[in-house]
C-alpha positions as CSV (number, residue, x, y, z in Angstrom):
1,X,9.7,-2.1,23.7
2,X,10.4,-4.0,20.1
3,X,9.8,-2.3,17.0
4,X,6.7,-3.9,14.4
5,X,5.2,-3.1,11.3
6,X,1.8,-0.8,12.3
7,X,-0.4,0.1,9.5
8,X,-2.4,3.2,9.7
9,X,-6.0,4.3,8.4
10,X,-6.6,7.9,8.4
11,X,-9.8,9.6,6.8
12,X,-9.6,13.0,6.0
13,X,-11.7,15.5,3.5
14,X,-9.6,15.6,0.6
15,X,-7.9,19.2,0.9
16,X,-4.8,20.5,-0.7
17,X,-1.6,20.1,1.7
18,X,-2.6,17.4,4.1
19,X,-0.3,14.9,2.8
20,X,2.6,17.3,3.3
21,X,1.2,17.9,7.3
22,X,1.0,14.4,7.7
23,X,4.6,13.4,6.1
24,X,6.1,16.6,8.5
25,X,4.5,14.1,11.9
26,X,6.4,11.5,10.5
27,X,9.8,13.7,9.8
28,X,9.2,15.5,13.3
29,X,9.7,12.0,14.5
30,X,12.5,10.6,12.5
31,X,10.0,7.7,11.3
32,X,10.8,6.0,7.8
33,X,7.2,5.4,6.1
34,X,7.6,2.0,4.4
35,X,4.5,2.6,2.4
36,X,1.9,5.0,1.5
37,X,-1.0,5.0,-0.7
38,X,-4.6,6.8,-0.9
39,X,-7.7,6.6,-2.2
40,X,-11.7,7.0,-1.8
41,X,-13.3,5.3,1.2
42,X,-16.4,4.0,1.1
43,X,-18.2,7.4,2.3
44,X,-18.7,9.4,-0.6
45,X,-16.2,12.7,-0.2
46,X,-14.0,11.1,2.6
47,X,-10.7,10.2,1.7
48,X,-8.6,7.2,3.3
49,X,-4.5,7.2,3.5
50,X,-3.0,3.4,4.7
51,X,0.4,3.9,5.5
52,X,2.6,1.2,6.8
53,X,5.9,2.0,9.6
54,X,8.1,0.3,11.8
55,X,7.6,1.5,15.4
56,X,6.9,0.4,19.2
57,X,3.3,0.3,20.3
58,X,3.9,4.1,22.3
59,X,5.5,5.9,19.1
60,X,2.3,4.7,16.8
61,X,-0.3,6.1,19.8
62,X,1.4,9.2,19.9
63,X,1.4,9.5,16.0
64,X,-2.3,8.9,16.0
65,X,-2.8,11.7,18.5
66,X,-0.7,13.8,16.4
67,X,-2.6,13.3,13.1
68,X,-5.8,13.6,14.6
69,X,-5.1,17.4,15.6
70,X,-5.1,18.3,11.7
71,X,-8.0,19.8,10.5
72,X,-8.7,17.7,8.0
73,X,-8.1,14.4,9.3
74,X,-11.8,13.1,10.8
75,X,-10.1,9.6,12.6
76,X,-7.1,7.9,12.3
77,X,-6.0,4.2,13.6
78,X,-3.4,1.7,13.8
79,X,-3.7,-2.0,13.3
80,X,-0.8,-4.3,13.8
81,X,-0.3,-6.9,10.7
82,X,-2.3,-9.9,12.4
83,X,-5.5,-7.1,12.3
84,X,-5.4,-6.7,8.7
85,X,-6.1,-8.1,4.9
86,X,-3.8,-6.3,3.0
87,X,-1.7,-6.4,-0.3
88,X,0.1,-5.1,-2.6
89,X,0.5,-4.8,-6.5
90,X,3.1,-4.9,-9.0
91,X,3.8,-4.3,-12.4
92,X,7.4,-5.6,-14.1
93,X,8.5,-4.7,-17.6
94,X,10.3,-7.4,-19.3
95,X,11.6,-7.3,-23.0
96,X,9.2,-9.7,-25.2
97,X,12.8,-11.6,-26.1
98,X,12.5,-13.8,-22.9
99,X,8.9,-14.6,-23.5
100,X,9.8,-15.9,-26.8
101,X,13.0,-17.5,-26.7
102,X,13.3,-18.5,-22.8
103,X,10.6,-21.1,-22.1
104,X,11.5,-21.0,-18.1
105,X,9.8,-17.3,-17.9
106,X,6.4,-18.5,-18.7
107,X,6.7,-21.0,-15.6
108,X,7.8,-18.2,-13.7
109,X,5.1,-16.3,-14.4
110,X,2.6,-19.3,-13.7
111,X,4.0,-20.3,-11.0
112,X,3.7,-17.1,-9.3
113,X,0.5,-16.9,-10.2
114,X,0.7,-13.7,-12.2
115,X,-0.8,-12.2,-15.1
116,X,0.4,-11.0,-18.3
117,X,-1.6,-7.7,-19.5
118,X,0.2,-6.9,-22.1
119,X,2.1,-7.8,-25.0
120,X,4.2,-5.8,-28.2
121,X,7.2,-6.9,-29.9
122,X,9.5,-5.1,-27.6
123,X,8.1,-5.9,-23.8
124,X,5.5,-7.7,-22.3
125,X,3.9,-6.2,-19.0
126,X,3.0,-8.7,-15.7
127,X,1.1,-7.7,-13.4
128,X,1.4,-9.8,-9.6
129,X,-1.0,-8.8,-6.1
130,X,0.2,-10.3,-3.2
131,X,2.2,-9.7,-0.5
132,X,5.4,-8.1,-0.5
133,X,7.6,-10.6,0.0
134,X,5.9,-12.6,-3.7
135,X,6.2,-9.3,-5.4
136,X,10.3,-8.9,-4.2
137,X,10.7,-13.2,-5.0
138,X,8.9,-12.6,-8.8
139,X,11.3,-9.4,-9.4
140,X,14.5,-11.7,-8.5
141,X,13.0,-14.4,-10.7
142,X,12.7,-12.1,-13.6
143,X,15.5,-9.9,-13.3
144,X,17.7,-12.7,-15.5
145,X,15.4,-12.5,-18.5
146,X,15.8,-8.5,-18.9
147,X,13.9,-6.5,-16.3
148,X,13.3,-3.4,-17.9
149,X,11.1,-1.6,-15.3
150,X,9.2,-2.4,-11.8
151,X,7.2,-0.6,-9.8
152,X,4.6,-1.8,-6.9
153,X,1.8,0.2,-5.0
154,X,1.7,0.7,-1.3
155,X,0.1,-1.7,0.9
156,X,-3.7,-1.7,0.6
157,X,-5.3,-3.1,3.5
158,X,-9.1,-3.9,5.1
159,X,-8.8,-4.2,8.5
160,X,-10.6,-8.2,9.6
161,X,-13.0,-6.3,12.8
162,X,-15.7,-3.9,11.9
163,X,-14.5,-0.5,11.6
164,X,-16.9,2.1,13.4
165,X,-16.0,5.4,10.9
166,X,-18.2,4.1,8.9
167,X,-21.2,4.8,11.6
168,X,-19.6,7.9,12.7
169,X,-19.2,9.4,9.4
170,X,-22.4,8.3,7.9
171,X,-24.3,10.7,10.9
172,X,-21.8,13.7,9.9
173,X,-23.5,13.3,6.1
174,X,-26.9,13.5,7.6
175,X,-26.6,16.1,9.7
């Protein structure tokens, strides 16, 4: 069976240690988490985790099962790329030099359809959503003109069908 990119929603109560339980399913299984990133869900309290790996089909079931027996995770699912809206953000440090003296930057940074949100006399700050692949093609693009720091967020994805946690949580709350 061939390996694909599977991103996972899990909602969980927001308790301390879960996100070491859920890493240890991943080590357990020798799986390489290619991005992780949390945040509220759109039921008050409930927490949602969207982690992205690179398994077959049977691996990702069995993962599922295997976060669903912690305590604090409520449901957890896997959509395949095609399933999902997702992106990802970057932010790149660049010394304020190249905005000045290298004209070419600022069609870089057009071009890619990023945004400068910051500006001193010794760096400038862009900031690029998209997918992963633009965020890697505008670091390699700006690298030349003095890159002096990068970072990008995990994937943050909506999945395109209705999800039905929201139903199933809403009736927890009004129990």
């Amino acid at each position: 069976m061939e390996k694909k990119a599977f991103t996972l929603s899990i909602y969980s109560e927001n308790n301390i240690g879960l996100v070491n339980r859920i890493s240890t399913i991943f080590l357990r299984r020798h799986v390489n988490i290619e991005s992780f990133s949390t945040s509220e869900s759109e039921i008050e309290n409930v927490f949602r985790f969207v982690i992205v790996i690179h398994v077959t089909e049977v691996q990702v079931k069995k993962i599922v099962q295997q976060l669903e027996k912690q305590v604090d995770v409520i449901r957890a699912f896997y959509h395949t790329d095609e399933e999902t809206i997702y992106q990802e953000s970057a932010l790149y440090k660049v010394k304020s030099s190249a905005l000045f003296e290298e004209r070419q930057i600022q069609n870089i940074i057009k071009n890619s359809h990023a945004n400068i949100v910051t500006v001193s006399p010794e760096y400038f700050v862009i900031e690029k959503t998209g997918f992963r692949h633009e965020t890697e093609q505008l670091y390699k693009d700006l690298a030349p003109y003095g890159l002096m720091q990068f970072v990008r967020s995990g994937r943050i994805s909506v999945t395109k069908s209705k999800m039905e946690i929201t139903e199933l949580l809403q009736s927890f709350q009004t129990n």
